[in-house]
Residue frames relative to the residue before (quaternion, step in Angstrom):
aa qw qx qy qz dx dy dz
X 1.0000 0.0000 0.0000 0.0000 0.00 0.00 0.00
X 0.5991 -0.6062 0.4412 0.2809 3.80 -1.02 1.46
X 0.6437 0.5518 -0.2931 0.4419 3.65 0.98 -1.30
X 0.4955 0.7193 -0.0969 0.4773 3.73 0.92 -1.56
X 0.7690 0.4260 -0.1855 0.4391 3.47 0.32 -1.37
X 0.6123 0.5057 -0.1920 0.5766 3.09 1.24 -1.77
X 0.7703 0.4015 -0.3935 0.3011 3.09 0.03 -0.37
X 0.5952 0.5482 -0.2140 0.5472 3.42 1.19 -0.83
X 0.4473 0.6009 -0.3955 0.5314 3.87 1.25 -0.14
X 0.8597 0.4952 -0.0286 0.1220 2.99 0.42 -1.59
X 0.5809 0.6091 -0.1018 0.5302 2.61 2.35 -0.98
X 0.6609 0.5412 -0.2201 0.4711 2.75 1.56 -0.95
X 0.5392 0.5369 -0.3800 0.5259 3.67 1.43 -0.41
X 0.6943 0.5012 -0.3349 0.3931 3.58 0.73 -1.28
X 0.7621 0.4289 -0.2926 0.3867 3.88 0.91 -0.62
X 0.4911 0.5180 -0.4599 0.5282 3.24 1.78 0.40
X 0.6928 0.5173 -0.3831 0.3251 3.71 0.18 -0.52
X 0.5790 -0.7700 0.2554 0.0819 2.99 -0.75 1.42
X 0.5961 0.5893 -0.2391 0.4901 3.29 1.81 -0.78
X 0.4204 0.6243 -0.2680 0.6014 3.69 1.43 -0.61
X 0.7682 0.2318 -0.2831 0.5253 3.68 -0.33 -1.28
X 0.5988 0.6202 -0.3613 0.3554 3.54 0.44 -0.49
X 0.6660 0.5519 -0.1175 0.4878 3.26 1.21 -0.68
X 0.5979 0.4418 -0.2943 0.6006 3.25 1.20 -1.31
X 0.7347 0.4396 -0.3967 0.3309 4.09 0.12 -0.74
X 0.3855 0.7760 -0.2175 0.4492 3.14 1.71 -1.02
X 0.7855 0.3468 -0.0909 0.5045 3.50 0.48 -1.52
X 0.7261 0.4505 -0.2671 0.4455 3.64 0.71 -1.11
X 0.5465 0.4592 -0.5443 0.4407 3.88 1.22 -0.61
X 0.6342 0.4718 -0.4556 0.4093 3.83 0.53 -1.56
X 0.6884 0.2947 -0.4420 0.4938 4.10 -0.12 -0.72
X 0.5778 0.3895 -0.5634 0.4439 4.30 -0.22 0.12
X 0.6862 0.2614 -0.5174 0.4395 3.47 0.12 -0.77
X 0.2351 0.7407 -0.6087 0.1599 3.38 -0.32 -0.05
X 0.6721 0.4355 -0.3226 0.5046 4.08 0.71 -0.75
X 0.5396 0.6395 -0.4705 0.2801 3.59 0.97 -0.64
X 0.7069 0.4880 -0.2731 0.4331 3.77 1.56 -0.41
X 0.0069 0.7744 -0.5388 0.3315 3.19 2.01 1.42
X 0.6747 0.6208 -0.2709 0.2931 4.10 0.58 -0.75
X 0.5521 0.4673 -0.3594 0.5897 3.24 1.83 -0.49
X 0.6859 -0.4123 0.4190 0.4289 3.70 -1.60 -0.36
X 0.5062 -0.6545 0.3375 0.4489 3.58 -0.86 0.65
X 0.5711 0.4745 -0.5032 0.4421 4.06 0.15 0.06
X 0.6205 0.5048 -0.3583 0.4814 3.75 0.90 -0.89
X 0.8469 0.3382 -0.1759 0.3707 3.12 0.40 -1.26
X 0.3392 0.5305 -0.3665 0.6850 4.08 1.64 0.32
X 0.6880 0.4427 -0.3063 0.4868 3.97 0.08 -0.78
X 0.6768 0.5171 -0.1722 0.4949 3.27 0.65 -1.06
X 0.6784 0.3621 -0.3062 0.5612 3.75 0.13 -0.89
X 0.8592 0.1980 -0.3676 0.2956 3.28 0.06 -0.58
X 0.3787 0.7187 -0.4794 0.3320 3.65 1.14 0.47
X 0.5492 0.7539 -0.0882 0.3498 2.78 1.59 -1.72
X 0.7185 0.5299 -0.0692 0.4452 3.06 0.88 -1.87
X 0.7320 0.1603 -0.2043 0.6298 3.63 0.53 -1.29
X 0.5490 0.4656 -0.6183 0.3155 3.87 0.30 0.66
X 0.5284 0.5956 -0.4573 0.3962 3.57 1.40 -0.55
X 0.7041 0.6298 -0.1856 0.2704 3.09 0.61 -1.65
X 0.5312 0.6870 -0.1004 0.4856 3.13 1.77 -0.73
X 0.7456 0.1757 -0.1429 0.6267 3.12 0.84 -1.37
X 0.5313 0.5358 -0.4590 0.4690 3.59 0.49 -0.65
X 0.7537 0.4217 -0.2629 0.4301 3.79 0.44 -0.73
X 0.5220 0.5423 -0.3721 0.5431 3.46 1.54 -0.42
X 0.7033 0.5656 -0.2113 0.3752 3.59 0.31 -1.12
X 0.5272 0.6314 -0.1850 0.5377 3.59 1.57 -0.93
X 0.6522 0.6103 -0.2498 0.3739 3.42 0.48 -1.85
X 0.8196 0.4257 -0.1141 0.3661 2.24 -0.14 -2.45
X 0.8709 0.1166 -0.2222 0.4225 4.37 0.34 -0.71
X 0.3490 0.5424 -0.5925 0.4825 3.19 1.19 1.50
X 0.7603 0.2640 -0.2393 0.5431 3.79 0.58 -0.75
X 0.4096 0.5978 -0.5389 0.4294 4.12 0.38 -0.02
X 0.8096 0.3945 -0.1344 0.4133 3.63 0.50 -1.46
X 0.5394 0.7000 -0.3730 0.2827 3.43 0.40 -1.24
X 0.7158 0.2166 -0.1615 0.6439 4.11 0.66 -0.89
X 0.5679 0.5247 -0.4914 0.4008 3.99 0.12 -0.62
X 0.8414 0.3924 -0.2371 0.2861 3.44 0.54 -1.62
X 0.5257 0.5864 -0.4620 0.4077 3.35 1.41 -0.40
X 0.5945 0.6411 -0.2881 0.3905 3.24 1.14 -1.42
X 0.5835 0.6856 -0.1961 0.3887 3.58 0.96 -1.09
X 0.6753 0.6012 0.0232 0.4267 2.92 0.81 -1.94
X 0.2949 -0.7577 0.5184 0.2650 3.23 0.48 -1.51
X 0.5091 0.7272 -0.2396 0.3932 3.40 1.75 -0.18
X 0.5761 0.6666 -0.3489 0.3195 2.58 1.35 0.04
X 0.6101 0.6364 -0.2016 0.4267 3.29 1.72 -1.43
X 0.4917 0.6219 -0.3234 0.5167 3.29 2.01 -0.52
X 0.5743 0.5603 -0.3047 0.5132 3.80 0.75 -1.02
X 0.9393 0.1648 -0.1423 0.2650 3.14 -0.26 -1.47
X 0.3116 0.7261 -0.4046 0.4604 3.45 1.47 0.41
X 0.8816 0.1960 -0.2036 0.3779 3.33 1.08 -0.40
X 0.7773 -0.4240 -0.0501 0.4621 3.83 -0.31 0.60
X 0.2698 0.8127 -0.3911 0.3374 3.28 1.51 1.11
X 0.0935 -0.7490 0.6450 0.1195 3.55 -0.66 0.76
X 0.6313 -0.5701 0.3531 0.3896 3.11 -1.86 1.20
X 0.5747 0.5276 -0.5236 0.3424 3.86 0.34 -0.61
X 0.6237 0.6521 -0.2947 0.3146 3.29 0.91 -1.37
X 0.6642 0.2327 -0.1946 0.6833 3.88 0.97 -0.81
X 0.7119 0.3727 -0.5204 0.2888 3.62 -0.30 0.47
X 0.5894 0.5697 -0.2607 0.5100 3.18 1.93 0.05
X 0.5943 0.5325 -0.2395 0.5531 2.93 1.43 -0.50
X 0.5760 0.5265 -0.3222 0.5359 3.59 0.77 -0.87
X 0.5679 0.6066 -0.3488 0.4335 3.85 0.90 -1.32
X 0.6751 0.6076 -0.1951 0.3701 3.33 0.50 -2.23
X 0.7400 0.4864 -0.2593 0.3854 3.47 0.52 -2.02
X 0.6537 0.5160 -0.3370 0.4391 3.96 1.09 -1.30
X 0.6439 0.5012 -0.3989 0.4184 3.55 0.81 -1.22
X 0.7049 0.5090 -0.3268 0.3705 3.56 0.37 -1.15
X 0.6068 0.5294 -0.2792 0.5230 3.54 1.25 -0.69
X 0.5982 0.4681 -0.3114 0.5710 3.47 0.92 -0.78
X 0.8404 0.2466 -0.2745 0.3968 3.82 0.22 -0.47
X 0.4321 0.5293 -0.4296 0.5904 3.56 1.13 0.55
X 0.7233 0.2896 -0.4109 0.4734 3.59 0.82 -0.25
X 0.5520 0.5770 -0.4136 0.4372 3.56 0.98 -0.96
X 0.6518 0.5846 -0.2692 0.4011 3.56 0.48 -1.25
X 0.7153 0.3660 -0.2240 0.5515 3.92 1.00 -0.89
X 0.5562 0.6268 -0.3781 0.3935 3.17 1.31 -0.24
X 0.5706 0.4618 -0.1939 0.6508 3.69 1.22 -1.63
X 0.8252 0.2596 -0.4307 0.2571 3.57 -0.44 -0.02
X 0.6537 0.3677 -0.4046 0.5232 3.50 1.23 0.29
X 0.3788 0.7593 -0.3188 0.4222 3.35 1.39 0.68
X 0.7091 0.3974 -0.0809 0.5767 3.06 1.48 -2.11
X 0.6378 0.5617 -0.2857 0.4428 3.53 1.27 -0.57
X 0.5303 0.5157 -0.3686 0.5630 3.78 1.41 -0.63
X 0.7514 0.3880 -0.3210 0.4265 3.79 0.53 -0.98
X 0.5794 0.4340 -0.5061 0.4688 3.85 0.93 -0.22
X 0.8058 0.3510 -0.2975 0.3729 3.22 0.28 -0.80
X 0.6170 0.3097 -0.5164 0.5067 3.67 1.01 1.01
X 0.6994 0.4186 -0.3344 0.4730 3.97 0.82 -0.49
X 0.3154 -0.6785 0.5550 0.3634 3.82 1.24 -0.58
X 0.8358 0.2817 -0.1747 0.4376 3.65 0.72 0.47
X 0.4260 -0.7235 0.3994 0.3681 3.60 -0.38 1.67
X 0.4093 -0.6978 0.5737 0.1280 3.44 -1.37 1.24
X 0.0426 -0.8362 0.5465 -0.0191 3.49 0.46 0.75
X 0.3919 0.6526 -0.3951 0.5142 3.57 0.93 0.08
X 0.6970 0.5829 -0.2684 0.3200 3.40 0.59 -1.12
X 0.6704 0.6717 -0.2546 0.1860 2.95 1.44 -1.72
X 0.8298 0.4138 -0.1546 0.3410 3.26 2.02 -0.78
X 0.1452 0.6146 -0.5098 0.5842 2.69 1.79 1.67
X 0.6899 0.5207 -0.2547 0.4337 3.79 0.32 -1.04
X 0.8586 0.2347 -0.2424 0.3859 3.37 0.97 -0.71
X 0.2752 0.6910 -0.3949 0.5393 3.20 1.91 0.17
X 0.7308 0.3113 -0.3228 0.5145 3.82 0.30 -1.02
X 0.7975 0.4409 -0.3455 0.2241 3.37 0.52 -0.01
X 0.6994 0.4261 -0.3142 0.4801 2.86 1.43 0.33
X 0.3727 0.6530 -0.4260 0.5032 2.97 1.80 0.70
X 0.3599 0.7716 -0.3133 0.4206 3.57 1.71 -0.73
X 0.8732 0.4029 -0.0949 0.2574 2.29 0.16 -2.38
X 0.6498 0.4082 -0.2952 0.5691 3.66 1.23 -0.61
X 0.6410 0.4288 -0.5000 0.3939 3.63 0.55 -0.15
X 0.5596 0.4298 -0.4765 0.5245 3.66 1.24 -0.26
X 0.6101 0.4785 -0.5321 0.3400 4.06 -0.57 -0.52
X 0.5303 0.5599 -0.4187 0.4796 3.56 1.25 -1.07
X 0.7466 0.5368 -0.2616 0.2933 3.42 -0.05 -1.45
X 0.5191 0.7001 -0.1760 0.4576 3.22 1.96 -1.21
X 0.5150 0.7337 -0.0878 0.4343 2.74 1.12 -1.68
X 0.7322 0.3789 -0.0749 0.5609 3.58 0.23 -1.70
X 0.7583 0.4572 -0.3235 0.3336 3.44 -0.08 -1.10
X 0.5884 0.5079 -0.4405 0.4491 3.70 1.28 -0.09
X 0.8756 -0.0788 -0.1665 0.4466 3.55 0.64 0.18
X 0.7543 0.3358 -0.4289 0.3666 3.38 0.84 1.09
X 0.7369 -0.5703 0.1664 0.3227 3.61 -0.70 0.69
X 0.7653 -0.4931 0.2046 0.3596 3.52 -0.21 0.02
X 0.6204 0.3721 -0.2173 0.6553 3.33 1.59 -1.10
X 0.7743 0.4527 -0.3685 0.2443 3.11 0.38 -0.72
X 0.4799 0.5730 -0.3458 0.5673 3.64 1.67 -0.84
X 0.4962 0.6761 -0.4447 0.3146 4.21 0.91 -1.08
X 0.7466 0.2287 -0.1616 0.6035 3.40 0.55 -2.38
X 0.6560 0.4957 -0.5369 0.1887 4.04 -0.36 -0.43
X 0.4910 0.7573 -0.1561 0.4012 3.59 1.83 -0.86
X 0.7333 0.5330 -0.0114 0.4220 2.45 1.21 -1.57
X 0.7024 0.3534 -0.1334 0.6033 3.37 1.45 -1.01
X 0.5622 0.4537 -0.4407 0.5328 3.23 0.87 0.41
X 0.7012 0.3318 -0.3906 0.4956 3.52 0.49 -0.36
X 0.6374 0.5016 -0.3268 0.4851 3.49 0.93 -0.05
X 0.4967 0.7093 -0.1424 0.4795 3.28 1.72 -0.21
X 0.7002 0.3686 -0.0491 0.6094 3.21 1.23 -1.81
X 0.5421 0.5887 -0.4857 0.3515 3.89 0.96 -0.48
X 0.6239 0.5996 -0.2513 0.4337 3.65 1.59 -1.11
X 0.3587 0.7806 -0.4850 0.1640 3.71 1.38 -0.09
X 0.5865 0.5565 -0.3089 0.5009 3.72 0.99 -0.21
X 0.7474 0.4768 -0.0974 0.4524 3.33 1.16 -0.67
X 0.5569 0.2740 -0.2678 0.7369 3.34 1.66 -0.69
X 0.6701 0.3032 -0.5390 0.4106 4.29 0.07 0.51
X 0.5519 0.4578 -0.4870 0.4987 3.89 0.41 0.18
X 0.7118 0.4762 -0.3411 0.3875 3.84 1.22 -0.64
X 0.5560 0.6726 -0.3479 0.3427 3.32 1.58 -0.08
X 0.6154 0.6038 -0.1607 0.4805 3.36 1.75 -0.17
X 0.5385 0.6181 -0.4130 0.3968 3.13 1.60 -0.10
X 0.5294 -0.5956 0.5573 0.2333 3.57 -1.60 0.81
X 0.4984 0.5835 -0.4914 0.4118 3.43 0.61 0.64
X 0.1376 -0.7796 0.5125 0.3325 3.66 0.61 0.42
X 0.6456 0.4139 -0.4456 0.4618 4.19 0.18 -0.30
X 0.7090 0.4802 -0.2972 0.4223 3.52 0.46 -0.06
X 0.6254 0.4666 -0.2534 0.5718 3.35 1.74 -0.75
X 0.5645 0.5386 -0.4405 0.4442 3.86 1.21 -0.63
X 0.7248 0.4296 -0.2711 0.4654 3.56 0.64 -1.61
X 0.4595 0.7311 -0.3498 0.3633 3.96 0.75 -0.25
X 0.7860 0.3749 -0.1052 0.4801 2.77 0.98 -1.77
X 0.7137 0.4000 -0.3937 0.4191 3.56 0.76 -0.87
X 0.4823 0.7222 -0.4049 0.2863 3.61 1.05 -0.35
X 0.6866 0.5295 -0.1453 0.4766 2.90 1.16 -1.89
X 0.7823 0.3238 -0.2254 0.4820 3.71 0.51 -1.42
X 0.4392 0.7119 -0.3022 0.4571 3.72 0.78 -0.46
X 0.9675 -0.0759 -0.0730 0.2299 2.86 -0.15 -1.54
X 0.5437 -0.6885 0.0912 0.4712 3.87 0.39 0.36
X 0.5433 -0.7157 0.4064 0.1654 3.23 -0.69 1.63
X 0.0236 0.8438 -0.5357 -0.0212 3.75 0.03 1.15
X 0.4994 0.6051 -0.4674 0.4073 3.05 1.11 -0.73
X 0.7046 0.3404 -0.5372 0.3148 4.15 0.26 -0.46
X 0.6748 0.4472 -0.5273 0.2580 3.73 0.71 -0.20
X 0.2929 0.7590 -0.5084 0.2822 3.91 1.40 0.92
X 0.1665 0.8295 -0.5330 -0.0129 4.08 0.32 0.49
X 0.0356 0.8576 -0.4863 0.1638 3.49 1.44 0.35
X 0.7012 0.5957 -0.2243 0.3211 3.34 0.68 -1.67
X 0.7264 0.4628 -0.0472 0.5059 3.29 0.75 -2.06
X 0.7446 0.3360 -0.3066 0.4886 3.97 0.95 -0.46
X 0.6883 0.3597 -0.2869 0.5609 3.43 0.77 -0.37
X 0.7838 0.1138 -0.0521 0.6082 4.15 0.38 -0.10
X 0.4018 -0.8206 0.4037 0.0465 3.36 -0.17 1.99
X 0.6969 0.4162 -0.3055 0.4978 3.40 1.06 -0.96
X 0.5843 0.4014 -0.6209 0.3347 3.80 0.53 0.36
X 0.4414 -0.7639 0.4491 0.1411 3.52 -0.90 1.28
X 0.0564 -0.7255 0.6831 0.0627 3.95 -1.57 0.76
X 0.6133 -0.5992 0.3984 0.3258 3.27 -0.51 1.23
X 0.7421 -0.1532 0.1992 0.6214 3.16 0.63 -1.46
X 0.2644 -0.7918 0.5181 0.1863 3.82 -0.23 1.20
X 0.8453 0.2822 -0.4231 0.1638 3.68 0.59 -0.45
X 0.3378 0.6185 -0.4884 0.5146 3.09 1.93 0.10
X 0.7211 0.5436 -0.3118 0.2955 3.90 0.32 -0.13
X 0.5136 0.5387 -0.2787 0.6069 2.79 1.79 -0.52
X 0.7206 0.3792 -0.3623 0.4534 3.45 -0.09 -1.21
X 0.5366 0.5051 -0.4794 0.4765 3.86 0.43 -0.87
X 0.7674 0.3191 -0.3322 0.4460 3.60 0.08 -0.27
X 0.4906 0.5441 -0.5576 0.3904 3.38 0.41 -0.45
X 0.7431 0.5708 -0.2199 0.2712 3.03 0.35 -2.46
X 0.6576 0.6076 -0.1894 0.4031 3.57 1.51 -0.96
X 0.4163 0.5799 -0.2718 0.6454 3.66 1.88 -0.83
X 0.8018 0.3716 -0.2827 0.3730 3.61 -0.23 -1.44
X 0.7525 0.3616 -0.2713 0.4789 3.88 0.50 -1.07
X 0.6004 0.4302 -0.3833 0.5545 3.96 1.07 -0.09
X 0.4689 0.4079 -0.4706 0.6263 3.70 0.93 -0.16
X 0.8411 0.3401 -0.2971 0.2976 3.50 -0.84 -0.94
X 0.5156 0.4533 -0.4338 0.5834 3.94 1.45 0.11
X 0.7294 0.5101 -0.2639 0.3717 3.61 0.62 -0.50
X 0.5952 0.3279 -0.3079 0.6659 3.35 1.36 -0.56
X 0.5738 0.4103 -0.4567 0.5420 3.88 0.20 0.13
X 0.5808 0.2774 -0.4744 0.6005 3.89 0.28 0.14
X 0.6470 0.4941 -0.5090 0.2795 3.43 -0.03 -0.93
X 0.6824 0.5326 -0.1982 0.4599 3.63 0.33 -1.41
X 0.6750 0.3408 -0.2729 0.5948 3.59 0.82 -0.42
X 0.6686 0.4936 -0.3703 0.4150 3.38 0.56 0.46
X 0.6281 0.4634 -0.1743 0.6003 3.02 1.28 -1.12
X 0.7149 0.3931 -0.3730 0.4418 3.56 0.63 -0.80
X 0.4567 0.5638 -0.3948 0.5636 4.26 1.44 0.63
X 0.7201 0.5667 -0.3595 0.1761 3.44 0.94 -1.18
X 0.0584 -0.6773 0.5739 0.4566 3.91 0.03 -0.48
X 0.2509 -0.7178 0.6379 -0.1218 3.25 -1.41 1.13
């Protein structure tokens, strides 16, 4: 499959570039030291590592995303490789899906090396695999996954830096989703309009934050796995509206 290929091209570019690996070691030394906070009491210090841990993962996975999927269409474009691609029996959906595919898969080969030296720091401070954790790990990855399509998204018709900081402040944007829905109640009607499109508009990452509820037991989730999946399901259909703009964009662009 044409889509498949591309994608498997791509990953394979993304696990050569050096800034990426550089990052992933980056992240995994900060989540090993993690036991050095053996000095607090053990609940403090258990509370702690794993805040740590899925806060690395978080950003370390943010940092990945965002300049795996910024680049992926600019550089072909850039290049010129691109006219090579689509000259042959490749439709445009086909490589922007592929390009999607190749970043995600790169993104979860790092996330994925990320959680296991995660789960391995917490056995070897709790003596016991935290398997709880695992749905922190996969929460951040499918936060990933929609903060790439966004990025996707951008890269059909703005430049790298600029798609870098606007990406960026949206996902810093959406972390506030708790903060722009308490603002949707305000009696200020301009403040309640912009509130609302903020909140519904833009994508609400902050709910795939469970940080709270895995690392401090008494903060309470009606029901955690109907919460989870509700998010997944939310990642996957807000991806798929975003790559469906994307492809309609690109399929306008001349190139």
């Amino acid at each position: 499959m044409v889509t498949l290929a591309i994608a498997k091209q791509t990953l394979d570019d993304m696990l050569r570039r050096k800034v990426l690996l550089i990052l992933l070691i980056v992240t995994v030394g900060m989540i090993a030291i993690g036991p050095s906070v053996s000095f607090l009491s053990p609940r403090e210090s258990s509370s702690i590592l794993r805040s740590l841990g899925l806060a690395m993962i978080m950003i370390g996975g943010l940092l990945i995303t965002i300049l795996s999927s910024i680049q992926v269409i600019p550089t072909e474009i850039e290049r010129r490789t691109i006219y090579t691609v689509l000259s042959k029996p490749v439709q445009r959906y086909e490589f922007v899906l592929g390009k999607f595919l190749g970043g995600l898969f790169t993104v979860f080969v790092m996330i994925a090396a990320m959680g296991v030296v995660f789960l391995g720091v917490l056995w070897y401070q709790e003596k016991h695999l935290a398997a709880e954790m695992v749905k922190g790990v996969m929460l951040t990855f499918f936060q990933m996954m929609l903060l790439g399509a966004m990025a996707i998204f951008f890269s059909t018709f703005l430049t790298p830096v600029v798609n870098f900081f606007v990406t960026f402040a949206i996902f810093i944007v959406g972390n506030l989703s708790s903060v722009t829905e308490s603002l949707t109640n305000n009696p200020n009607p301009a403040t309640k309009i912009l509130a609302n499109i903020i909140h519904f508009i833009l994508p609400n990452f902050g709910n795939f934050n469970i940080q709270n509820k895995l690392i401090n037991p008494t903060v309470e989730i009606s029901n955690e796995n109907v919460f989870i999946m509700q998010n997944i399901v939310y990642a996957l259909i807000y991806s798929a509206v975003l790559l469906i703009l994307a492809i309609l964009v690109f399929d306008k662009r001349e190139v």
